[in-house]
C-alpha positions in Angstrom: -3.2 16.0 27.2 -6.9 15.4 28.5 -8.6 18.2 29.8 -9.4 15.8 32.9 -6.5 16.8 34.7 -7.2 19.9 35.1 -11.0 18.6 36.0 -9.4 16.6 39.1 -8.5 19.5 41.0 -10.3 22.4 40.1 -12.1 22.7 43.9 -8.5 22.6 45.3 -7.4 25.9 42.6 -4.2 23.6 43.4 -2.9 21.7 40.2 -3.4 23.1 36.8 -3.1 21.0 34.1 -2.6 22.0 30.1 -1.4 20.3 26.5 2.5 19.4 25.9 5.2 21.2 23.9 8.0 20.5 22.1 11.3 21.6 20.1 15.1 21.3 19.6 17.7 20.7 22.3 19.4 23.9 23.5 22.7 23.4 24.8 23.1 24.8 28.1 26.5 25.5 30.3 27.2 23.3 33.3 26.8 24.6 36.7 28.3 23.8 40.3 25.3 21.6 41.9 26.8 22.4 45.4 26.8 26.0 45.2 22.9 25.8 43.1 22.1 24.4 46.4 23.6 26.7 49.0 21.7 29.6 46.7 18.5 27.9 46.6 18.6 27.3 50.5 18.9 30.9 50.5 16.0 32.3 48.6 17.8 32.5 44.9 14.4 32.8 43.2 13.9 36.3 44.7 17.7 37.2 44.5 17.1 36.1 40.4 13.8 38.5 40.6 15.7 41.0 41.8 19.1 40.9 40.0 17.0 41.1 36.6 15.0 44.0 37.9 18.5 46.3 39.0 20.2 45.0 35.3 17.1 46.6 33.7 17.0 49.3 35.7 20.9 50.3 34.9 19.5 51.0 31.6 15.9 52.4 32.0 17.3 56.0 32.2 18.9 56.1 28.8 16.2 54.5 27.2 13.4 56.7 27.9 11.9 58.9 25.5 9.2 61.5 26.8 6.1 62.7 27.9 2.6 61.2 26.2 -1.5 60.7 26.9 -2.8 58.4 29.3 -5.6 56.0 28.7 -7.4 54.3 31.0 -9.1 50.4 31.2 -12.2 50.2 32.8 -13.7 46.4 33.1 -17.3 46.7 34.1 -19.3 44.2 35.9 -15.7 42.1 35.5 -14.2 39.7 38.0 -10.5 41.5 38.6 -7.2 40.0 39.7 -5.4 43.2 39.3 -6.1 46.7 39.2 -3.5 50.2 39.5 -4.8 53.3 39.4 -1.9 56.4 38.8 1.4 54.5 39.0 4.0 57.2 38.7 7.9 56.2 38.7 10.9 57.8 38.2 14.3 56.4 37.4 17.4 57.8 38.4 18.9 61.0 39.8 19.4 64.6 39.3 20.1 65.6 35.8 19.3 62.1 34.7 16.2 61.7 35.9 13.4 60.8 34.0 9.4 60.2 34.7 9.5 56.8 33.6 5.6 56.4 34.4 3.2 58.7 33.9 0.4 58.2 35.9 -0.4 54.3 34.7 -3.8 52.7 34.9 -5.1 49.2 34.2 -7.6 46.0 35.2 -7.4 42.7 34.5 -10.0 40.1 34.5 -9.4 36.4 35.9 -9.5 34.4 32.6 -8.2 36.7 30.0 -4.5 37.4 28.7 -2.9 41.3 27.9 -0.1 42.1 26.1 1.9 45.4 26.2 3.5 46.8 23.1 5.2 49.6 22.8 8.9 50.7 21.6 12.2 50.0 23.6 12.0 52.7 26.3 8.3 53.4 26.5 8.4 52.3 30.2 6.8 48.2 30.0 9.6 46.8 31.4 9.1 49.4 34.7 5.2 48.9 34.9 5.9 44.9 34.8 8.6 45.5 37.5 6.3 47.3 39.5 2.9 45.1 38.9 5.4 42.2 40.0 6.1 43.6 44.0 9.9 44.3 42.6 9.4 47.8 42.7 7.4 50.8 44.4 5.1 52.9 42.4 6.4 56.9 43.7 2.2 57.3 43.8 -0.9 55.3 42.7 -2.5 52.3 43.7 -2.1 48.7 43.4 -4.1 46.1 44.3 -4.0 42.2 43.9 -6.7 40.0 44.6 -8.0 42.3 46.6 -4.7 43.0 48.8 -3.9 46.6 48.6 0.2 45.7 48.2 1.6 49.2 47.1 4.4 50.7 49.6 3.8 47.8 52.4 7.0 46.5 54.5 9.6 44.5 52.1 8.6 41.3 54.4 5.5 41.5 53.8 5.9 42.1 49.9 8.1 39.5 49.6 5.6 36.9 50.8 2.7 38.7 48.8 5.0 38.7 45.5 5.5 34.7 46.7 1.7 34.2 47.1 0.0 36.1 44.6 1.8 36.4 41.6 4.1 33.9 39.3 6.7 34.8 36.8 7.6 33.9 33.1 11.0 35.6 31.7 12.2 35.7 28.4 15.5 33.5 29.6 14.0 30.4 32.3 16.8 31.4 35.1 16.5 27.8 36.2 19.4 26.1 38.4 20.5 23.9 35.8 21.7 20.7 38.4 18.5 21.0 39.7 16.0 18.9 38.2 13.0 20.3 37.0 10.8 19.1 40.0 13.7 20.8 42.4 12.6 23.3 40.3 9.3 24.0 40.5 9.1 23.6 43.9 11.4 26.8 44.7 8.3 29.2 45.3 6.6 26.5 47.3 10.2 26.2 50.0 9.7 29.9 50.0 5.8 30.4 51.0 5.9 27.8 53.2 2.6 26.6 53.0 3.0 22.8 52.0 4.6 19.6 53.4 7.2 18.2 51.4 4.8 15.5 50.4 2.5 17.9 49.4 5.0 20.0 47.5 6.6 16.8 45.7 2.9 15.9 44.6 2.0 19.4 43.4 5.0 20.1 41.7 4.7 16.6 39.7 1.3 17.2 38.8 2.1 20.7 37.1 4.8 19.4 35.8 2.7 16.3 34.0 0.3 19.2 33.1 3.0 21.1 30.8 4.1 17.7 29.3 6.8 16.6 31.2 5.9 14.5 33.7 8.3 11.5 32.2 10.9 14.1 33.1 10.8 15.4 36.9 14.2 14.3 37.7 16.0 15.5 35.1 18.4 18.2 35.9 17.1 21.3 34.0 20.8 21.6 32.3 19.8 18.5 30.4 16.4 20.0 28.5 15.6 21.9 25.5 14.9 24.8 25.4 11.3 24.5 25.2 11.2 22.0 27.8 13.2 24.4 30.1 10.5 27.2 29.5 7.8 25.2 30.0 9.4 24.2 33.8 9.5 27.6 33.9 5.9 27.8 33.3 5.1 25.6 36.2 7.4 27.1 38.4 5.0 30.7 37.6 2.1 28.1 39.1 3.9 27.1 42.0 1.8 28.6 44.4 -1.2 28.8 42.3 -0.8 32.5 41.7 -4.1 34.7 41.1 -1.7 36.6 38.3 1.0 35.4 35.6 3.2 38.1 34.9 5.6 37.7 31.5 8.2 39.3 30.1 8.5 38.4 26.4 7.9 34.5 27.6 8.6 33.5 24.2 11.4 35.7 22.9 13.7 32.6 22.9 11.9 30.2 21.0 11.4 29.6 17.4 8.1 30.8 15.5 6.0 26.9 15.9 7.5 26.4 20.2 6.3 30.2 20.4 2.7 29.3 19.3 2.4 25.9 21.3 4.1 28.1 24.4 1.3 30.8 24.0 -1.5 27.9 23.9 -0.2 26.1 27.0 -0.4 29.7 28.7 -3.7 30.3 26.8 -4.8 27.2 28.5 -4.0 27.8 31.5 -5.7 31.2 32.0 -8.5 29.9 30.5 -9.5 27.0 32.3 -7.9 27.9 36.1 -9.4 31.5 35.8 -6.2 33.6 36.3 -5.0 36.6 34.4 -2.1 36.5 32.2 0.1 40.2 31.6 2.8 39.9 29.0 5.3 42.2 27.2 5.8 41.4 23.9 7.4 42.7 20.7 5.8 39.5 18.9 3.1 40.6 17.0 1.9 37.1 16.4 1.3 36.9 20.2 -0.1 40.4 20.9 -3.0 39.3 18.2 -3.9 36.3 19.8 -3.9 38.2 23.3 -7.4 39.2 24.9 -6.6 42.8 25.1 -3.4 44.8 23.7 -2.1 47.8 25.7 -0.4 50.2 23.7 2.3 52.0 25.5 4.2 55.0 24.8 6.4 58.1 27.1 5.1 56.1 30.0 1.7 55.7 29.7 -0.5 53.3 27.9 -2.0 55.7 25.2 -4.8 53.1 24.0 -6.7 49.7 24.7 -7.4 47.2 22.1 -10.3 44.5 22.9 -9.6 41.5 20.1 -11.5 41.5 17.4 -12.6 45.6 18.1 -11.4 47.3 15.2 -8.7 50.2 16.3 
């Protein structure tokens, strides 16, 4: 796709626009289009947030494995999207208790992409969880595009996670009779901060931008898998987020849709000026990222710039 697109509405920061993607068809299990709706009218993107978050969090106790170093990033002279400083967390109760964050700091620059590594346990998923307005840090700070958003009222952080941030997951958690404009606009219905015909032009436009503007009013059931993650991305730009956040957005691809997912995503940061954080066990990916976070016992014990040698 022509990089023209994305040209046409860079004043408005309103419509990104990036190269196609393909792959195999994914067979997907039908749903009940009349109950997708009643849950959508209800706010089922934050009830999908949410239900991920508690599933992981049911197992965050027995994966954790101890105490470690902490190293801190520090951007200078950088424009910053995000920044926490200390995040401390701990998971569950009493006996089983564990410090599942150890005192967390990090920065990310508009334009760049970060992946975390680290083995099963080492606390990602809880730093993503918390980075992403699903959780509360026990102490630090957090701030996102210059909101200060750690321990404010759950109204409030409902409508900064809504504003601020977009999400990528490893499985799309689309509706699957919704098409994939219905879709996309779900974060829009819950900001509240577009007419319909504003929303219906935005969410055609992103969707056009990710390759599948031919295919707004296909219900989601009915594409690939690729095509599925790729609404998925444009659903993350809904609201023209300052932050992407990802948790192993490519995990259910093959090896060639997880390269041409990455670039789309690469893209994107890149020309819109956001800042991209992903968990990843794909090497491949963590590579190709700006800067790697290692992470270990809750803590990220080093920081990789690309191309610095380690």
């Amino acid at each position: 796709m022509s990089g023209h697109s994305f040209n046409r509405v860079r004043d408005d920061r309103r419509l990104p626009k990036s190269e196609t993607l393909r792959d195999s068809k994914d067979s997907l299990q039908e749903g009940n289009a009349a109950q997708n709706r009643e849950r959508f009218r209800d706010g089922s993107e934050d009830e999908q947030l949410r239900s991920g978050f508690h599933r992981f969090r049911a197992g965050a106790a027995k994966e954790f494995i101890g105490p470690g170093t902490e190293a801190t990033v520090n951007f200078v002279n950088a424009e910053v999207s995000l920044t926490c400083a200390g995040i401390e967390r701990y998971l569950g109760e009493e006996d089983s208790r564990v410090h599942a964050l150890r005192g967390v700091s990090l920065a990310l620059e508009r334009g760049t992409v970060h992946a975390v590594v680290g083995p099963s346990g080492c606390g990602k998923s809880t730093l993503l969880y918390i980075l992403g307005l699903l959780d509360q840090p026990d102490a630090g700070d957090l701030t996102i595009d210059g909101h200060r958003v750690d321990n404010i009222p759950d109204d409030e952080l409902a409508r900064k996670r809504n504003e601020l941030l977009g999400f990528i997951f490893q499985f799309h958690f689309l509706l699957e009779d919704f098409s994939a404009q219905e879709n996309v606009m779900i974060p829009m219905r819950r900001l509240a901060a577009l007419t319909e015909p504003e929303m219906l032009e935005r969410s055609a436009h992103l969707l056009d931008a990710v390759g599948l503007g031919n295919k707004l009013k296909r219900p989601s059931r009915h594409l690939s898998g690729g095509e599925q993650q790729r609404v998925a991305v444009a659903r993350a730009l809904a609201n023209n987020p300052s932050v992407i956040l990802a948790d192993e957005p490519t995990g259910n691809l093959d090896s060639a849709n997880s390269r041409r997912a990455f670039a789309l995503l690469q893209k994107i940061v890149q020309e819109e000026r956001k800042a991209l954080l992903l968990v990843t066990h794909n090497p491949e990916i963590a590579e190709a990222c700006d800067w790697i976070h290692e992470m270990q016992d809750g803590l990220i014990v080093g920081s990789h710039e690309r191309g610095i040698a380690r």
